[in-house]
N, C-alpha and C positions, 0 to 999 in steps of 0.2 A: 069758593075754593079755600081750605086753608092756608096760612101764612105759613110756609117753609119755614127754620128756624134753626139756628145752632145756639145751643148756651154753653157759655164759658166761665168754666166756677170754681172754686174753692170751697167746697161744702164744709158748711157747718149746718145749723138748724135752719138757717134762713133759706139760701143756696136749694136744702132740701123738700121745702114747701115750695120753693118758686120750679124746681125741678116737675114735682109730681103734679104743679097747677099748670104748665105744660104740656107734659106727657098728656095731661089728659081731659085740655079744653079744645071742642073740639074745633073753634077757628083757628086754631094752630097746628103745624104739623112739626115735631120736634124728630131732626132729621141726625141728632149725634151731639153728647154732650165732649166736651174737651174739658181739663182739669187741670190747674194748675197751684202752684203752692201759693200759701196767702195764711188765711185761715189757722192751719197745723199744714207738715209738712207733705209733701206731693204723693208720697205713698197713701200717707191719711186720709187726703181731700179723695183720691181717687177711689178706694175701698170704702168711703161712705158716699159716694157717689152711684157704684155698681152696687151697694145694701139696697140703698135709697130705690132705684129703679127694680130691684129684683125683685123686695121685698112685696110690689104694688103688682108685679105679675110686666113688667117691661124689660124682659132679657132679650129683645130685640133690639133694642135702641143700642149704637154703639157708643162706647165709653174709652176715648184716648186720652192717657197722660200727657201733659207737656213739659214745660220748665221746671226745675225745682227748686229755681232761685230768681231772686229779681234780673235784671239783666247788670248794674252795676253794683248794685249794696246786696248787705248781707241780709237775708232774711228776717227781719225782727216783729215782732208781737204778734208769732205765729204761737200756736198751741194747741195739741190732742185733746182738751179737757171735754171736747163735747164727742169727742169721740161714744162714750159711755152711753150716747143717746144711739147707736149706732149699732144694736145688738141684731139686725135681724140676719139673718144667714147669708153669705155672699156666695151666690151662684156660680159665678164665673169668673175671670180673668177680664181684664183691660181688654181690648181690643189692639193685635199688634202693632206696633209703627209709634211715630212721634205726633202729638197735638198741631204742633206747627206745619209740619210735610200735610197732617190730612185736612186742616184747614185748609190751603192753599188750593191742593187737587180737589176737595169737593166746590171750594169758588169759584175756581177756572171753569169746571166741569158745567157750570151753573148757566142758568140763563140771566142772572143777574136777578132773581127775583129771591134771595134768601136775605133774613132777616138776622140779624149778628146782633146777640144780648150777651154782654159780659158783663158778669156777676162776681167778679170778683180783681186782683191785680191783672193787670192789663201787658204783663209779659206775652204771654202767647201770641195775643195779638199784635203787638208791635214787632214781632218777629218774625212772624208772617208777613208782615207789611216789607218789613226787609229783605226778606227771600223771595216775593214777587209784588212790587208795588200795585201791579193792573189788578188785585182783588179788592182797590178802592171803587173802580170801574165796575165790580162784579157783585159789587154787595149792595142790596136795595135799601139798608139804612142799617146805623147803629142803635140800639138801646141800651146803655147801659147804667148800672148802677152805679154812682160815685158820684164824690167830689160836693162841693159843698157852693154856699153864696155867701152863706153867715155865720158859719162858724163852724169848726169841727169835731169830728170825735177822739183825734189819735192827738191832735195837737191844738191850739185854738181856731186853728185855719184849716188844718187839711183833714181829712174824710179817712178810713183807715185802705179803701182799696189802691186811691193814690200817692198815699204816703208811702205805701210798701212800694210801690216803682214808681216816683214820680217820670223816669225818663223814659219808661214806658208809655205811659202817660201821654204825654204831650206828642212824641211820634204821632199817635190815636188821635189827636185833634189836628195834627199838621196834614194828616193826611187828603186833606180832603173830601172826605166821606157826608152823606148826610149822618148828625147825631144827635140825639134825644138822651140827656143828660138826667140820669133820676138820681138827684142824689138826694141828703138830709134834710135839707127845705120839702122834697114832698116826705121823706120816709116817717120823718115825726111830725106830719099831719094826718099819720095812716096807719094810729095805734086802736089796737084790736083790744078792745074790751072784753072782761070776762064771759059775760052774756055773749058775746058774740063766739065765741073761744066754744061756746058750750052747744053753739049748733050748729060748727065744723063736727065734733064729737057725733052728734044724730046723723050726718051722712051716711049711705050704707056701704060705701065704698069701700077699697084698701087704701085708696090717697086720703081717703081723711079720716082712716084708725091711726096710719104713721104720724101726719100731720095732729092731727090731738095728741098726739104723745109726745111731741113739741112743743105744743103750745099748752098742755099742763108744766113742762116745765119752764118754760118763759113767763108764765103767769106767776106763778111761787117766786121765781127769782125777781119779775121785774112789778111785778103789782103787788103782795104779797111783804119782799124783800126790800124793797125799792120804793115802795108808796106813787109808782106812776097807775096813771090812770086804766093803762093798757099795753101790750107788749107790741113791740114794731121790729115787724119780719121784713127787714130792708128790702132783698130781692123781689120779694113776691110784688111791690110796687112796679118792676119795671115790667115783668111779665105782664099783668094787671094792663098797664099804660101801655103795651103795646095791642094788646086784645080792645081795648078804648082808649084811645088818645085824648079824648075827648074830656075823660074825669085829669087829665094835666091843665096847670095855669102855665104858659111856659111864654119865656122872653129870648125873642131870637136876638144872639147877640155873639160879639169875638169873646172866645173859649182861650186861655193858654194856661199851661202845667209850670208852674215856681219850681227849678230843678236843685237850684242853686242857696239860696237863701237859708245861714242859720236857722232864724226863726220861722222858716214859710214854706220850707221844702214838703212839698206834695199838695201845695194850695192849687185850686183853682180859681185861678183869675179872671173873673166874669167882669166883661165890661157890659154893665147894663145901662149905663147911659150913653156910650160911644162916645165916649174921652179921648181913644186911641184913634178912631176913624178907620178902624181893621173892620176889612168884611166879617160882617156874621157867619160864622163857623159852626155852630151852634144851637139846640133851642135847649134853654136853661129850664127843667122845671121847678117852680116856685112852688108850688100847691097840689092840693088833690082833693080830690071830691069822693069821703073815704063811702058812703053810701054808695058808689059807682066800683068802685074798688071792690066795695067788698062783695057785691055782686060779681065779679067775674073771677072772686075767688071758690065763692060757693061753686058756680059754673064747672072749673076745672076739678075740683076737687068731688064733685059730685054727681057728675054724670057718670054713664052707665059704659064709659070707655076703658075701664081698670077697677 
């Protein structure tokens, strides 16, 4: 049976391949995206959100806004720039209601068997959490992308979906839920090489004409532009690792979100050697095994489901 699934994102480019490797692998059953600001702001994540799925032939799948601001700070290193990748026709409308109200009713509703991937700042989530604590009890595990072990992107420490709410954040780990942490330790061992880039492209799909049209311009910018070896589609790692957990190296260990600290705010605090003696909260992942990975990208974006 497939794995029931909510994602929760902030779409940019990345957001939008881990989207349609979703939608359309088929041990996954993606049961409603929610949307939340991060990225560019919450009108923008959600209209490239509802492009992204309509474009592939998914106007079933519902699409609710949520937040449109962290829960304490002000929104910062958000930005429309990638909006411009985002030309394909938008079908429909949001689906009515709030991200958070339908979060909640579709978890209660649950048999406790859905899979909860947040792909992006972790407001929703932690808001939800607040309006009904028991969808810790209801949800069969977290995946989500963020947070770091070794070093960041937005700051030397912190990751950029944590840093936008770190207080979001740490809720998310207080909660007591199981969580599988994908953050920059596996994502930049999980760069797609041009070669690779070029037989997403030969798919006959509509997830991987959109998806190459992403990653022609990820390639230009970050190979091309940048002199890296290959472009890293953060999201699509956790989708990826949740369809094979198996391609993760991961270290169970206590998880906590730095809220406070000048220099540290939206760190994750991985205690890998268990310094602190705090139950494992956690499993960190360290690695990835990008030949497993990229198998289960072709998978979603390939098959004959869209």
């Amino acid at each position: 049976m497939p794995i029931p699934i909510i994602l929760d994102v902030d779409t940019g480019y990345d957001d939008a391949v881990a989207i349609l490797m979703a939608a359309g692998h088929p041990a996954l059953d993606l049961l409603g995206v929610t949307t939340v600001a991060g990225n560019a702001p919450l009108s923008v994540t959600t209209d490239n959100t509802l492009r992204t799925l309509d474009a592939a032939g998914y106007t079933h799948i519902p699409v609710i806004a949520g937040a449109h601001r962290p829960l304490l700070r002000e929104l910062g290193g958000s930005t429309d720039a990638q909006s411009q990748h985002f030309h394909f026709p938008k079908r429909r409308e949001a689906t009515p209601g709030y991200a958070v109200d339908w979060l909640v009713e579709t978890l209660m509703a649950s048999d406790g068997n859905i899979v909860l991937v947040p792909l992006a700042p972790l407001t929703n989530i932690a808001l939800a959490l607040y309006k009904e604590p028991r969808i810790a009890q209801k949800v069969k595990e977290v995946v989500l992308m963020g947070g770091a072990v070794h070093g960041g992107n937005m700051s030397p420490v912190a990751e950029f979906n944590i840093w936008i709410d770190p207080e979001a954040a740490r809720i998310v780990w207080q909660a007591g839920w199981p969580i599988t942490m994908v953050g920059l330790d596996v994502t930049g061992r999980a760069l797609i090489p041009p070669q690779d880039a070029a037989r997403v492209k030969a798919l006959p799909t509509a997830r991987a004409a959109i998806t190459s049209e992403l990653l022609d311009f990820c390639v230009q910018r970050e190979v091309v532009g940048w002199g890296k070896p290959g472009v890293q589609i953060f999201d699509a790692c956790a989708v990826a690792a949740l369809v094979d957990p198996g391609m993760l190296t991961t270290r169970h260990c206590f998880v906590d979100v730095e809220t406070t600290g000048t220099l540290t705010a939206g760190m994750t605090v991985c205690d890998l050697e268990g310094l602190t003696q705090k139950p494992a909260n956690c499993h960190v992942g360290l690695d990835i095994d990008y030949a497993r990975f990229f198998v289960v990208m072709l998978e979603g974006l390939g098959g004959v489901t869209g």
